[in-house]
N, C-alpha and C positions, 0 to 999 in steps of 0.2 A: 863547406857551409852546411851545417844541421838546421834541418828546418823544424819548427815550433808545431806542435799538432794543435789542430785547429780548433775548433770549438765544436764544427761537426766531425770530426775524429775520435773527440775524446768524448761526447753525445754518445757516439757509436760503438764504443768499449763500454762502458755503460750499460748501455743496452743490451748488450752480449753480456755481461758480468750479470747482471738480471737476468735475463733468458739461463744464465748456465747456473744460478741459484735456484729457480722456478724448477729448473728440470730437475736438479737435485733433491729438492722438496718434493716434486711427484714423482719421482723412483722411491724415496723413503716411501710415501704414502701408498701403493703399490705394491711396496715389501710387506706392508703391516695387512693390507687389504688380504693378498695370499695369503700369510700368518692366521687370520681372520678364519677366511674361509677351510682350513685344515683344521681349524678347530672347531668352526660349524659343523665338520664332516664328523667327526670324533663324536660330537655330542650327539647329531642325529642321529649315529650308529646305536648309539648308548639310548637313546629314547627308543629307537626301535624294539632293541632286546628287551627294554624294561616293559614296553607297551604290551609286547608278544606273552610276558611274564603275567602281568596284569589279567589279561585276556583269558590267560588258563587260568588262573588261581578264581575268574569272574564265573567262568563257568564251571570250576567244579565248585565254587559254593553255589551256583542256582541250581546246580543236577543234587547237590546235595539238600536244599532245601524246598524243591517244587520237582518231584519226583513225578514221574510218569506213572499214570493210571495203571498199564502193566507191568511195571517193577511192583508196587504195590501189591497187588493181585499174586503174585511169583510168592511176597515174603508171606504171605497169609496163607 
């Protein structure tokens, strides 16, 4: 004799069958989140360099345009 799954049985597979979709969907989400942050790191690196670049090219056009009192005095 095979018995009939019940209503809280098959309630119950359900509920797992969800639970093991949910988990599915935040392992995808998870993988993308990682993906995400490897490439936040990438860019951050990249505005570093660029920032560092900025920085010189800022200060030698102010040493090039507001010259120091003794540099002046040297060219003359």
């Amino acid at each position: 004799m095979q018995s009939q799954p019940t209503n809280a049985t098959q309630a119950k597979d359900r509920n797992y069958m969800q639970l093991g979709h949910s988990l599915a969907r935040m392992s995808r989400a998870i993988a993308q989140t990682a993906d995400l942050c490897e490439l936040m790191k990438v860019n951050l690196d990249a505005m570093r360099v660029l920032s560092a670049s900025h920085a010189a090219q800022f200060m030698t056009v102010a040493m090039e345009l507001n010259p120091d009192e003794d540099e002046e005095e040297q060219r003359e």
